[in-house]
ZALUMRO-124350 format. One record per residue (C-alpha): x, y, z; residue number from 0; chain; residue in three letters. Coordinates in steps of 0.1 Angstrom, whole numbers, plus 5000, padded with zeros to 4 digits. Layout:
N
+------+------+------+-----+------+------+
!   c1 !   c2 !   c3 ! pos ! unit ! code !
+------+------+------+-----+------+------+
!    X !    Y !    Z ! NUM !    A !  ALA !
...
+------+------+------+-----+------+------+
This chain:
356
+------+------+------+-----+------+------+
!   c1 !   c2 !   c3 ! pos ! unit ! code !
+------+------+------+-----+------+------+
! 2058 ! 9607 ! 5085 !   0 !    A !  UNK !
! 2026 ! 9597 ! 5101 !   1 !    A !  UNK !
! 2003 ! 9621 ! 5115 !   2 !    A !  UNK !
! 2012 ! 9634 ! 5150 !   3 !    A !  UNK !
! 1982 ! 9643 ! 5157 !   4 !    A !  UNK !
! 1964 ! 9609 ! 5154 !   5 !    A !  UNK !
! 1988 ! 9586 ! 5177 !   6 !    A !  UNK !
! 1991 ! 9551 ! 5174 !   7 !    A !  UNK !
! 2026 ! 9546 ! 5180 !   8 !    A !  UNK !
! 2041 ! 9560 ! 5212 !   9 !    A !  UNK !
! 2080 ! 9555 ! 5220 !  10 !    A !  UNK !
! 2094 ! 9565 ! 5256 !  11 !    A !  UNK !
! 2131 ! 9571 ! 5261 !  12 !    A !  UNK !
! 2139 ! 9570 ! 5298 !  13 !    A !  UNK !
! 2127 ! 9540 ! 5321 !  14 !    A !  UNK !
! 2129 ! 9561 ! 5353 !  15 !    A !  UNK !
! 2093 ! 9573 ! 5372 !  16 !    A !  UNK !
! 2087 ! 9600 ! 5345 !  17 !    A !  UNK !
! 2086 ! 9578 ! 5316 !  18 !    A !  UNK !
! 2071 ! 9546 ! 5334 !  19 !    A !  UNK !
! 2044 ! 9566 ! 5350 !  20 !    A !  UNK !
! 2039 ! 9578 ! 5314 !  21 !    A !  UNK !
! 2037 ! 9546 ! 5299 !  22 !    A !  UNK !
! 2013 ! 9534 ! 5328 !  23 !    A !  UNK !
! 1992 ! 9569 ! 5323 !  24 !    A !  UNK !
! 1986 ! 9558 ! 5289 !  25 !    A !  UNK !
! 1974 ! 9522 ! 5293 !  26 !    A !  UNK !
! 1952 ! 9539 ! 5320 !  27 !    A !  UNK !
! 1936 ! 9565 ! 5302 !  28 !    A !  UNK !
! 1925 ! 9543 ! 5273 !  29 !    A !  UNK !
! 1952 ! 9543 ! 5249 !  30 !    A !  UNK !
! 1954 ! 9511 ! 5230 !  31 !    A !  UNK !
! 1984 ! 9515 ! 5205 !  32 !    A !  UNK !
! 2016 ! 9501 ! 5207 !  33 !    A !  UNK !
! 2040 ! 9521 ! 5236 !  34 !    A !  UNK !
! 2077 ! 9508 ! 5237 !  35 !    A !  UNK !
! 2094 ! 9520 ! 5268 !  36 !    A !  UNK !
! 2132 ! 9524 ! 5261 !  37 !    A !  UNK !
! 2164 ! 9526 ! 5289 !  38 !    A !  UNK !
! 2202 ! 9524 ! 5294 !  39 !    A !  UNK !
! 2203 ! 9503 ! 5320 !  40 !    A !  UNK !
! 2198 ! 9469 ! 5320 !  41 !    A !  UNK !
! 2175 ! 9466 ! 5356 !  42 !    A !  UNK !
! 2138 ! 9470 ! 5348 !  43 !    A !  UNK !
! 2118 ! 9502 ! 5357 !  44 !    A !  UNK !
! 2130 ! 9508 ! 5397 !  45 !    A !  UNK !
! 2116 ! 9532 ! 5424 !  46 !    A !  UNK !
! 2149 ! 9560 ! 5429 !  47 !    A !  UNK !
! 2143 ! 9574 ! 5463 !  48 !    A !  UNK !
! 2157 ! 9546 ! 5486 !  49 !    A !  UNK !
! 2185 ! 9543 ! 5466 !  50 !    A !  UNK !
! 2202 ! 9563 ! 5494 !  51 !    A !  UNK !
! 2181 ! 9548 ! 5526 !  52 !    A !  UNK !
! 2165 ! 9520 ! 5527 !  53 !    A !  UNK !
! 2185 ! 9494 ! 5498 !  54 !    A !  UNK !
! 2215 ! 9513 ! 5509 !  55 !    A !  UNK !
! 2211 ! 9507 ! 5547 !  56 !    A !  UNK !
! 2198 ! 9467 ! 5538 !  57 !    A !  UNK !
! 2166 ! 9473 ! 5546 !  58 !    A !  UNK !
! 2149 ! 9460 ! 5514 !  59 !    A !  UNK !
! 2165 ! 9439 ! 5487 !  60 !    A !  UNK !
! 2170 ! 9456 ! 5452 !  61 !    A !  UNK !
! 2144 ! 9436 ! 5439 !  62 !    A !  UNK !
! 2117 ! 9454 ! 5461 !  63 !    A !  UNK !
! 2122 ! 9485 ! 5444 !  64 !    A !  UNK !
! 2104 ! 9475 ! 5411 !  65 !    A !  UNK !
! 2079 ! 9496 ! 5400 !  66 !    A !  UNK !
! 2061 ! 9467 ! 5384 !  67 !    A !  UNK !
! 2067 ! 9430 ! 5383 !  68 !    A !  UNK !
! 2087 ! 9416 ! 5354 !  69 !    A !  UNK !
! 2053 ! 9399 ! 5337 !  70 !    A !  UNK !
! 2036 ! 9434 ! 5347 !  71 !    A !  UNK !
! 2044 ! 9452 ! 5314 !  72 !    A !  UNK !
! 2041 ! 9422 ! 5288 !  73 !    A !  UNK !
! 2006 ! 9415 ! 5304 !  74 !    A !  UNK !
! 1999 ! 9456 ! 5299 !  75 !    A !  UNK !
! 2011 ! 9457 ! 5262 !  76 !    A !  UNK !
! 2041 ! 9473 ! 5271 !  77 !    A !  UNK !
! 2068 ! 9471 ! 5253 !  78 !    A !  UNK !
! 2101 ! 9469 ! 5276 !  79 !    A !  UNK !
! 2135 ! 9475 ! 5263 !  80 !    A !  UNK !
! 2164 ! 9478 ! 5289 !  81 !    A !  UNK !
! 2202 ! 9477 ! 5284 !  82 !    A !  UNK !
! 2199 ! 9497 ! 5252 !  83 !    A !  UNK !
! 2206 ! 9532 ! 5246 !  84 !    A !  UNK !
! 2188 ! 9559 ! 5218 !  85 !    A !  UNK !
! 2209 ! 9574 ! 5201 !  86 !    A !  UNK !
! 2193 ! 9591 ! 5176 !  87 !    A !  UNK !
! 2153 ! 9607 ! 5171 !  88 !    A !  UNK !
! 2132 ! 9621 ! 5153 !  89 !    A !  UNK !
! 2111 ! 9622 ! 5117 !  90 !    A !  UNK !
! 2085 ! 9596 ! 5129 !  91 !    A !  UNK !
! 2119 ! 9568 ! 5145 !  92 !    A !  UNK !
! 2146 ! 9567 ! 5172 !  93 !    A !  UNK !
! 2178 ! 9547 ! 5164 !  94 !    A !  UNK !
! 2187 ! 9523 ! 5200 !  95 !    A !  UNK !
! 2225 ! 9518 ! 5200 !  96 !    A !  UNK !
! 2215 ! 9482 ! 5190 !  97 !    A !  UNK !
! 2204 ! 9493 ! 5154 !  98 !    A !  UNK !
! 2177 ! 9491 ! 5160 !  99 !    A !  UNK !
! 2145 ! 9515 ! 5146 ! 100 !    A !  UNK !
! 2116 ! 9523 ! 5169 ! 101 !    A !  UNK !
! 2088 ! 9543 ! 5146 ! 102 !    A !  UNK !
! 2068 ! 9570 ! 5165 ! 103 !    A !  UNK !
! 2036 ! 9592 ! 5163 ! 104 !    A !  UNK !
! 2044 ! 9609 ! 5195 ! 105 !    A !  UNK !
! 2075 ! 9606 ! 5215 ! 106 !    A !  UNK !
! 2085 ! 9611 ! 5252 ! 107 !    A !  UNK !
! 2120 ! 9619 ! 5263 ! 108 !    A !  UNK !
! 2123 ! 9611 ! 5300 ! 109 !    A !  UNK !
! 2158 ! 9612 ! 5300 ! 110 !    A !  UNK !
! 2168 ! 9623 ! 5335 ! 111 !    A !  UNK !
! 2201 ! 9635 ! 5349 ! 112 !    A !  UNK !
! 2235 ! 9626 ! 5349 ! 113 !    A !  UNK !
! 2255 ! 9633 ! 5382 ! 114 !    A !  UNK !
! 2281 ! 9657 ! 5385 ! 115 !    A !  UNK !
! 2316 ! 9641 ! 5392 ! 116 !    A !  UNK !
! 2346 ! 9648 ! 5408 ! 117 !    A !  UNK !
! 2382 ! 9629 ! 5400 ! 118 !    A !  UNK !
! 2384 ! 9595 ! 5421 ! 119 !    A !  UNK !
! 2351 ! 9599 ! 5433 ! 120 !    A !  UNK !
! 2321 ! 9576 ! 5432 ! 121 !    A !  UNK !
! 2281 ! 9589 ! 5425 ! 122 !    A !  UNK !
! 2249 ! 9578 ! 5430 ! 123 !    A !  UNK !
! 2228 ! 9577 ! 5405 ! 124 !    A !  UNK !
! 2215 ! 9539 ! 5398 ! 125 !    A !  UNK !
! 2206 ! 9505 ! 5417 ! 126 !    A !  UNK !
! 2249 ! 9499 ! 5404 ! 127 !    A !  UNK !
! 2260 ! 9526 ! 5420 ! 128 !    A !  UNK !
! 2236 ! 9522 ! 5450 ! 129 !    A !  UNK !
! 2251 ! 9482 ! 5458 ! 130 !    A !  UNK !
! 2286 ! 9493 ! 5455 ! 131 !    A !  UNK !
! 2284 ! 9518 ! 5479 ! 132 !    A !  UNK !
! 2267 ! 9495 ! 5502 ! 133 !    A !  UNK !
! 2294 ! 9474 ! 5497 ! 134 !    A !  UNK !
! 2323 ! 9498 ! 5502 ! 135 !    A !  UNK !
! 2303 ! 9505 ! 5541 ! 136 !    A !  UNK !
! 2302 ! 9466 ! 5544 ! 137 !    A !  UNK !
! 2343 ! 9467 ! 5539 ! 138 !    A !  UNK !
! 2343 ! 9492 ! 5568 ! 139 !    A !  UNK !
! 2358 ! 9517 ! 5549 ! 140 !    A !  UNK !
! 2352 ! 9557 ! 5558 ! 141 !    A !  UNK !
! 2333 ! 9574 ! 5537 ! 142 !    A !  UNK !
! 2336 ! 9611 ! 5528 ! 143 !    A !  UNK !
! 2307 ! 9627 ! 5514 ! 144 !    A !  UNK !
! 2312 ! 9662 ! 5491 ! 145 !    A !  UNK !
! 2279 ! 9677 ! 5493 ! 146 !    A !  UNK !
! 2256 ! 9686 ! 5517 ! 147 !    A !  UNK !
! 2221 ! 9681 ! 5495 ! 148 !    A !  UNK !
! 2193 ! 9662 ! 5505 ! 149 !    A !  UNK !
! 2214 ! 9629 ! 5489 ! 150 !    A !  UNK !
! 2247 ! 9637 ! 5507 ! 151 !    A !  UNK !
! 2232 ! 9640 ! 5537 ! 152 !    A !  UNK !
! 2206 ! 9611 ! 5536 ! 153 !    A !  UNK !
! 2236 ! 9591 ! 5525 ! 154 !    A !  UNK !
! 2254 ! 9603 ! 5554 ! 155 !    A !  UNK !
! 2228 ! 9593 ! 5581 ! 156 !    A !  UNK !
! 2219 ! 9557 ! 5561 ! 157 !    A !  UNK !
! 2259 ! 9552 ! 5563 ! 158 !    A !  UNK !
! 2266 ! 9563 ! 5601 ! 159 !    A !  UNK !
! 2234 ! 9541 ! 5609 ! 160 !    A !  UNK !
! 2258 ! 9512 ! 5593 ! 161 !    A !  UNK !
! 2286 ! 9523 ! 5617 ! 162 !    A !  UNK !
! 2311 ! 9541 ! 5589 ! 163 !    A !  UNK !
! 2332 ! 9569 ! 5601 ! 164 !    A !  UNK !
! 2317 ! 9599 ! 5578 ! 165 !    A !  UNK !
! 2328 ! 9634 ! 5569 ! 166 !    A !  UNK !
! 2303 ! 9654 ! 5548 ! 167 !    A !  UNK !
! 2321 ! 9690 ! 5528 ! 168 !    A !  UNK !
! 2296 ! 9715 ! 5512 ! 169 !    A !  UNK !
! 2315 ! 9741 ! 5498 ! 170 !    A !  UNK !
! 2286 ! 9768 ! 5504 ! 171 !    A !  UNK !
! 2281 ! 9784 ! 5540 ! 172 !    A !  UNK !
! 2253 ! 9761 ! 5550 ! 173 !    A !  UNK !
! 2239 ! 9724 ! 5542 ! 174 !    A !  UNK !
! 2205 ! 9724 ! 5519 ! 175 !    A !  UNK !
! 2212 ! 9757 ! 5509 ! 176 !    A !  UNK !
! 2193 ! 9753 ! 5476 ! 177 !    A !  UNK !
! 2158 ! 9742 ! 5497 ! 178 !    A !  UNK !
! 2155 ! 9757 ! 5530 ! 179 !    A !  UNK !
! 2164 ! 9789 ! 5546 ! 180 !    A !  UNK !
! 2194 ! 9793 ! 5569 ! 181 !    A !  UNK !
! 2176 ! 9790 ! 5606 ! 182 !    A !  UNK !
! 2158 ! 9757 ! 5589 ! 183 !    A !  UNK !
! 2191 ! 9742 ! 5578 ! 184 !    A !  UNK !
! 2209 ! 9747 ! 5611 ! 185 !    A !  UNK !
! 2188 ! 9717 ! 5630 ! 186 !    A !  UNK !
! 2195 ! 9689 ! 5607 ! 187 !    A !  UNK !
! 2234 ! 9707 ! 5605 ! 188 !    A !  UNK !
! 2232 ! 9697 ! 5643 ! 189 !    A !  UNK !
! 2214 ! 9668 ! 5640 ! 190 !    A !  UNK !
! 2246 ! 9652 ! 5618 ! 191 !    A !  UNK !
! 2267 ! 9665 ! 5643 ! 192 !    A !  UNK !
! 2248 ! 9642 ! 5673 ! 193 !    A !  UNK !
! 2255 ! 9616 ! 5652 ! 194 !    A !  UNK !
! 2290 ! 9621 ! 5646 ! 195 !    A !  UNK !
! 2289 ! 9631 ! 5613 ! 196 !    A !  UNK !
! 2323 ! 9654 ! 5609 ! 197 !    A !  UNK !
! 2302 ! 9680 ! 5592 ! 198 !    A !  UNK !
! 2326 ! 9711 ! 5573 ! 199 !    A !  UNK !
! 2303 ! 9740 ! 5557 ! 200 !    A !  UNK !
! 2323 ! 9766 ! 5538 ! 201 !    A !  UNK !
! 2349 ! 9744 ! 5528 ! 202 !    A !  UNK !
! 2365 ! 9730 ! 5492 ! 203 !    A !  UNK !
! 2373 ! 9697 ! 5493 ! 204 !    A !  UNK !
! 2406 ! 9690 ! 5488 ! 205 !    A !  UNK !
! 2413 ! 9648 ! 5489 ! 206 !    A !  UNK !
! 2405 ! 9626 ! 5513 ! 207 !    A !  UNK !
! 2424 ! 9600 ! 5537 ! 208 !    A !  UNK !
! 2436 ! 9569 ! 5521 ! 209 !    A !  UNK !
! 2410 ! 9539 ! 5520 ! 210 !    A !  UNK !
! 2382 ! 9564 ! 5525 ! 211 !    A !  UNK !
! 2355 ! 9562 ! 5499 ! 212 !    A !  UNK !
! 2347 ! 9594 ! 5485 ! 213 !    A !  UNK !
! 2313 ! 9601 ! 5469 ! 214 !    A !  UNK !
! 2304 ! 9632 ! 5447 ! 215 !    A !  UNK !
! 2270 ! 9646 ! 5458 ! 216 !    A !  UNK !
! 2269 ! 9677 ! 5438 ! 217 !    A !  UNK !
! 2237 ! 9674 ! 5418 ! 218 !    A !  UNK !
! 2229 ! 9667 ! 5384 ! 219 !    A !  UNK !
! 2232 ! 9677 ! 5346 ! 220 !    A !  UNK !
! 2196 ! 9672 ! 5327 ! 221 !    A !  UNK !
! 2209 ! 9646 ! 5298 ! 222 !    A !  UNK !
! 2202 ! 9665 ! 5271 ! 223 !    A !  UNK !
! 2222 ! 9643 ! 5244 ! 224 !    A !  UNK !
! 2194 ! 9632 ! 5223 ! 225 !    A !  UNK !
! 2172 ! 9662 ! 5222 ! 226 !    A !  UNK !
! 2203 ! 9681 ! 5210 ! 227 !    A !  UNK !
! 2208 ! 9655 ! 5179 ! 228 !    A !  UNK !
! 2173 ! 9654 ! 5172 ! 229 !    A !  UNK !
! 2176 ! 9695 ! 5172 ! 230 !    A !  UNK !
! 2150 ! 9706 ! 5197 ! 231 !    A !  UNK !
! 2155 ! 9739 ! 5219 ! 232 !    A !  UNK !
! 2177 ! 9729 ! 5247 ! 233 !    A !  UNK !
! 2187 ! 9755 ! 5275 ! 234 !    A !  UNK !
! 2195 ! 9736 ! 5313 ! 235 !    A !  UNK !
! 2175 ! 9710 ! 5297 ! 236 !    A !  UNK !
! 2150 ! 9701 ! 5273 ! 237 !    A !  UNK !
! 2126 ! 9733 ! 5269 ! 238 !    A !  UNK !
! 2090 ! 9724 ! 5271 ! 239 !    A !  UNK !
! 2059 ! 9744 ! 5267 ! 240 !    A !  UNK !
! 2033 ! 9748 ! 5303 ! 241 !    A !  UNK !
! 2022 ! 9710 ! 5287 ! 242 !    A !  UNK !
! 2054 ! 9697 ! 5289 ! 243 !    A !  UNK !
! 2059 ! 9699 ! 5243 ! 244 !    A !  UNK !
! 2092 ! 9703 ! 5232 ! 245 !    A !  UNK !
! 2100 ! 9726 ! 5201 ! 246 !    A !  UNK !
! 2090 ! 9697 ! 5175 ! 247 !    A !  UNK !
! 2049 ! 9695 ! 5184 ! 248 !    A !  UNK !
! 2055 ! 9652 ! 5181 ! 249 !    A !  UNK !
! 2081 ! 9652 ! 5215 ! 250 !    A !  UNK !
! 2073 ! 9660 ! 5247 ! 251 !    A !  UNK !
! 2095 ! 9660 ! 5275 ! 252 !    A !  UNK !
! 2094 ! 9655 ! 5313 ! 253 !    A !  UNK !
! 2112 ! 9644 ! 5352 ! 254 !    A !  UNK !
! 2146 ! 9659 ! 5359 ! 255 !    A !  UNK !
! 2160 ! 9664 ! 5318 ! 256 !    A !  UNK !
! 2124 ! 9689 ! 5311 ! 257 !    A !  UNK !
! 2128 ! 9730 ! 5319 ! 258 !    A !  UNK !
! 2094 ! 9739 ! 5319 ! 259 !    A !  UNK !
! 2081 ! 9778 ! 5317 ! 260 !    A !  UNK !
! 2087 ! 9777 ! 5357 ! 261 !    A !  UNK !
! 2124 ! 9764 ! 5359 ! 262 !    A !  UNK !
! 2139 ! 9728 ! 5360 ! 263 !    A !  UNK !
! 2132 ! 9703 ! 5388 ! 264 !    A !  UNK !
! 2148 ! 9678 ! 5401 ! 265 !    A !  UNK !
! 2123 ! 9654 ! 5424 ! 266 !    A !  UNK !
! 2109 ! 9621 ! 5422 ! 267 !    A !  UNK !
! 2075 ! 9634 ! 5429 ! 268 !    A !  UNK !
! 2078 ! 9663 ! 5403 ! 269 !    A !  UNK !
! 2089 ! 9638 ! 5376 ! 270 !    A !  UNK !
! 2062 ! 9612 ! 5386 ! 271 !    A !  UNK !
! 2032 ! 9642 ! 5381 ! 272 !    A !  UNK !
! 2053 ! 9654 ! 5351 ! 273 !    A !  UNK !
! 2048 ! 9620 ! 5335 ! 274 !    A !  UNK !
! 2013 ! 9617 ! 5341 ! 275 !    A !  UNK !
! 2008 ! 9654 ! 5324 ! 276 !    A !  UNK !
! 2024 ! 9644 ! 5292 ! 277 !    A !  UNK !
! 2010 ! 9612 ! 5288 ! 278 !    A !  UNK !
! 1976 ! 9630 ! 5288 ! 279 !    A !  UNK !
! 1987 ! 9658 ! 5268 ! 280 !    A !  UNK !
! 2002 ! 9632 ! 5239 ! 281 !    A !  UNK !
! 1965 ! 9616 ! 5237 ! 282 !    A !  UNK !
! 1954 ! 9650 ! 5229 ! 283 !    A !  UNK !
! 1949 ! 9669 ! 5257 ! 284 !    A !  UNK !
! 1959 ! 9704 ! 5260 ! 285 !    A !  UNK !
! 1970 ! 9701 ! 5303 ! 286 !    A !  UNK !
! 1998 ! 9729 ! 5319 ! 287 !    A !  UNK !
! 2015 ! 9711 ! 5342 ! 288 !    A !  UNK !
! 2007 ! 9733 ! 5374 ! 289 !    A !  UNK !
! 2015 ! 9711 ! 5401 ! 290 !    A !  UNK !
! 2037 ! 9728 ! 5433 ! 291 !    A !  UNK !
! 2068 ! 9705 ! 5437 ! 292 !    A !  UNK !
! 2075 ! 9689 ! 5470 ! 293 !    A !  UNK !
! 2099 ! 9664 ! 5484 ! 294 !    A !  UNK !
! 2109 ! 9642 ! 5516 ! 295 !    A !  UNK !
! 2139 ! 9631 ! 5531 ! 296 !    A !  UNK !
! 2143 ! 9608 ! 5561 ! 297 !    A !  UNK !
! 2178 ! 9610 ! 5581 ! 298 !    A !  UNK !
! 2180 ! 9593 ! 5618 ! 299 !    A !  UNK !
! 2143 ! 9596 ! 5621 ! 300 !    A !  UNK !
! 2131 ! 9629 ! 5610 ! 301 !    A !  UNK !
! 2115 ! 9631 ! 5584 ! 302 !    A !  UNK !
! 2116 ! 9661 ! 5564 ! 303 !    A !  UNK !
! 2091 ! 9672 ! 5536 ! 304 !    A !  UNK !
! 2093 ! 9706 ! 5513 ! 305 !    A !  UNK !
! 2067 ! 9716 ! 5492 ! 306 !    A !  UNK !
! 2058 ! 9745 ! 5471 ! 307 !    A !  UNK !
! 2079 ! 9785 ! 5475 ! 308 !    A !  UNK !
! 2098 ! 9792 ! 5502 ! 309 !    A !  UNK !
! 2093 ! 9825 ! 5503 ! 310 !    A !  UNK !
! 2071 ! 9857 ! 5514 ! 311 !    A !  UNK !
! 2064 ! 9853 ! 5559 ! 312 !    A !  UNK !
! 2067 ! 9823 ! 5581 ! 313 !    A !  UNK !
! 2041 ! 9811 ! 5606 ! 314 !    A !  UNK !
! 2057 ! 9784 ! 5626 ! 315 !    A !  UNK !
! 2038 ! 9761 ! 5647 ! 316 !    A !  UNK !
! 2061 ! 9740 ! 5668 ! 317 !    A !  UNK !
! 2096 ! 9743 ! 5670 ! 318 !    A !  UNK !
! 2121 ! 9737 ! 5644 ! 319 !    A !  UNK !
! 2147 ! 9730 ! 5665 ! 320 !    A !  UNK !
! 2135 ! 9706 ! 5684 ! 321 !    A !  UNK !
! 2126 ! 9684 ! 5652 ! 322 !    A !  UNK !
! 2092 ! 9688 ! 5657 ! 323 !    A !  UNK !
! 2075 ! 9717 ! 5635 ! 324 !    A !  UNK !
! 2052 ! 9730 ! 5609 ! 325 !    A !  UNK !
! 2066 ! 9763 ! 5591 ! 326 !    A !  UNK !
! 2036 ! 9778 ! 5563 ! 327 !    A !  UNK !
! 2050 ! 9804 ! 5539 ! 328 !    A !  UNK !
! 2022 ! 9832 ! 5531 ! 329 !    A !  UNK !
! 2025 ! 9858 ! 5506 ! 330 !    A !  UNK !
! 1998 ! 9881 ! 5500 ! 331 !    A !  UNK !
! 1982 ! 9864 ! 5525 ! 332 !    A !  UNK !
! 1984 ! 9832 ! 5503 ! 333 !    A !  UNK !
! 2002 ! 9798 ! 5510 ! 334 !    A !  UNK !
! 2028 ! 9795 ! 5488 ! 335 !    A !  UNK !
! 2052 ! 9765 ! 5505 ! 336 !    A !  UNK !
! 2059 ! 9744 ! 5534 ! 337 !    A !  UNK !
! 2085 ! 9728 ! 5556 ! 338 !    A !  UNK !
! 2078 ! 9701 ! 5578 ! 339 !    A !  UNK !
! 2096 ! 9682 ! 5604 ! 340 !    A !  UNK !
! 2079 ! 9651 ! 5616 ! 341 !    A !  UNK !
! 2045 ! 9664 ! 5611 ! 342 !    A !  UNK !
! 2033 ! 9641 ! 5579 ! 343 !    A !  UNK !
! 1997 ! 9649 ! 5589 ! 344 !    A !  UNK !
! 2001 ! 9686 ! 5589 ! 345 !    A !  UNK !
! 2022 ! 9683 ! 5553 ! 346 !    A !  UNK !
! 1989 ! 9664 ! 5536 ! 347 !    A !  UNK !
! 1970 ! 9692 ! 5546 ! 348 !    A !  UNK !
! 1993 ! 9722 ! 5538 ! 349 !    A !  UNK !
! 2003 ! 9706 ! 5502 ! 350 !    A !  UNK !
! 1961 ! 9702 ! 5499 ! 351 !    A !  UNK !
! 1956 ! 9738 ! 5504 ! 352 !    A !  UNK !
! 1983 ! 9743 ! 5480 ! 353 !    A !  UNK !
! 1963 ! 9725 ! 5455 ! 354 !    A !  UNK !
! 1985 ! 9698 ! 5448 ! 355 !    A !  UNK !
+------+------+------+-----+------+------+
C-alpha cells in the first residue's frame, strides 16, 4: 500500500459541495496529483440549496445550478465520475459498482445523507426529485408536506407561490424546533398561515386526501454504507477527529455523513467549509475544523439566517415579529449565535465577530 503520508493519488466519494469544494481546494492549494471525484448520480457536481426555491419555483433552469461547467473539471485535471456508485474502500483502492478500481493515497468520503421516508411519500433529496415535484405543482395537485424543517417549510412557501393548496404536519409542538427557540418560531408559524398554508403543529400524520402529493420532510440519515464496509468507527455518522480523519489515518471524512468531536451537521455551508478543511489537512496539514455553522432560508420574502449557539441571553434589536430583527445570543458575555430576519448586513457582521 503506498505511503499515506506522501499523497499522490487522491479519490473523493461524494460529488455534493463537500467533496467538490475538496477537489477544487486541492487544485487550489497546489496539489498536482491525480484527484478522481466519484458520485451516484448521474448530473454533474450541482449547488443543493435551491433545490427547494428557486429550480423548484422555475426560477432558474437545472442547468444553472452547476457548480462548474462540464469542460471545467477536465480543464482542472479532475477526474469526473457520475452515475457510478463505490461500493467498497480501503487498502490503498475503492471498488465503483462498475468494477471498476480506483487506487488511493488519501481518500475523502463525502457521502452525504439519505432522507428519511415515509410509505407513499415522495423526498427531496436530488435535482430528480426536485423536477418531479415541480411537476406534480404544475399538475395542480395539493401537496401535503410532513415536516416543518427549514425544507418543509421553504417547500411550502416556493409551492403556495405556485398557487398549490398546501398543508404542512410537524409532529412536535412547534415548526423549526431543532434551530430556533419557541417565541422565534412562532412568526414564520404565522407567516405560513398569511399565506394559507394549513399549518398542524403537534400532530401525527395520518394519510392524506386522494391526488394530494405527499412529501416526507423529516431529515436525513448520514450514509454511512461504505465507511461501515471499509470498517471505520461509525456512530450517527462517520467519526472524524477536530481535522475531519476517520479511524484509518488515509480517510478523511466531511458535509452531512462526518460527526466531528462537536456533533453532526447538516448545512450546505458547514459541508462546503468542511470540504475545504480536509482537503488541506490530506496535503498534510494538521487544521481543526472550528468554523460556527450557519444557515439561510428564504420563504415569501424573509429571509432567515442562523449561525453559531443559540443559547445563553438574547439582545434583540428590532422586532421579531414584525419580520424585521437582529437577536445576538451572549454567554459570559460572549457571542455565541445569531438569528436574523431580513437584516443580511447585520448577519455579516455578527457571524464576523463570531469568527467565522
Amino acid at each position: 500500500m503506498p505511503d499515506p503520508s506522501r499523497p499522490s493519488r487522491i479519490v473523493i466519494v461524494g460529488t455534493g459541495i463537500a467533496g467538490t469544494t475538496a477537489a477544487l481546494t486541492l487544485r487550489d492549494e497546489g496539489f498536482t496529483g491525480s484527484i478522481v471525484l466519484v458520485g451516484a448520480e448521474p448530473a454533474e457536481p450541482y449547488r443543493r440549496p435551491p433545490l427547494s426555491k428557486d429550480l423548484l419555483a422555475g426560477r432558474v433552469p437545472a442547468e444553472r445550478l452547476r457548480i462548474k461547467a462540464p469542460e471545467y473539471w477536465e480543464t482542472r485535471g479532475i477526474g469526473l465520475r457520475t452515475g457510478t456508485e463505490a461500493v467498497a474502500a480501503g487498502e490503498g483502492r475503492v471498488l465503483l459498482a462498475d468494477g471498476a478500481s480506483l487506487p488511493y493515497d488519501r481518500l475523502l468520503l463525502a457521502t452525504g445523507g439519505r432522507p428519511r421516508t415515509l410509505p407513499g411519500a415522495s423526498t427531496l433529496r436530488t435535482l430528480g426529485d426536485a423536477l418531479a415535484l415541480r411537476a406534480a405543482l404544475d399538475d395542480g395537485r395539493p401537496l401535503a408536506v410532513v415536516g416543518g424543517g427549514l425544507v418543509g417549510l421553504e417547500v411550502a412557501a416556493t409551492a403556495r407561490g405556485l398557487g398549490a393548496d398546501v398543508t404542512v404536519v410537524e409532529a412536535a409542538p412547534r415548526v423549526l424546533g431543532r434551530i430556533l427557540p419557541g417565541p422565534l418560531a412562532e412568526p414564520i408559524e404565522r407567516l405560513h398561515r398569511e399565506h394559507g398554508v394549513e399549518l398542524h403543529t403537534g400532530r401525527a400524520f395520518t394519510g392524506a386526501a386522494p391526488g394530494t402529493h405527499v412529501l416526507a420532510a423529516i431529515g436525513t440519515e448520514p450514509e454511512t454504507g461504505l465507511a461501515e464496509r471499509a470498517g471505520l468507527a461509525v456512530a450517527d455518522g462517520i467519526v472524524v477527529d477536530a481535522r475531519l480523519a476517520t479511524s484509518d489515518p488515509a480517510v478523511y471524512a466531511a458535509g452531512d455523513a462526518a460527526r466531528t468531536p462537536s456533533g453532526r451537521r447538516e448545512h450546505w455551508s458547514d459541508a462546503q467549509a468542511q470540504g475545504v478543511t480536509a482537503a488541506r489537512n490530506m496535503l498534510g496539514a494538521a487544521l481543526p475544523h472550528t468554523a460556527a455553522p450557519w444557515c439561510w432560508s428564504d420563504q415569501y420574502g424573509l429571509t432567515l439566517q442562523i449561525c453559531g449557539a443559540l443559547e445563553g441571553e438574547q439582545k434583540i434589536d428590532g422586532d421579531p415579529s414584525e419580520l424585521d430583527a437582529s437577536v445576538s445570543f451572549i454567554s459570559d458575555g460572549v457571542l455565541t449565535g445569531a438569528v436574523c430576519f431580513n437584516r443580511p448586513k447585520d448577519f455579516r457582521t455578527l457571524r464576523a465577530n463570531l469568527g467565522t
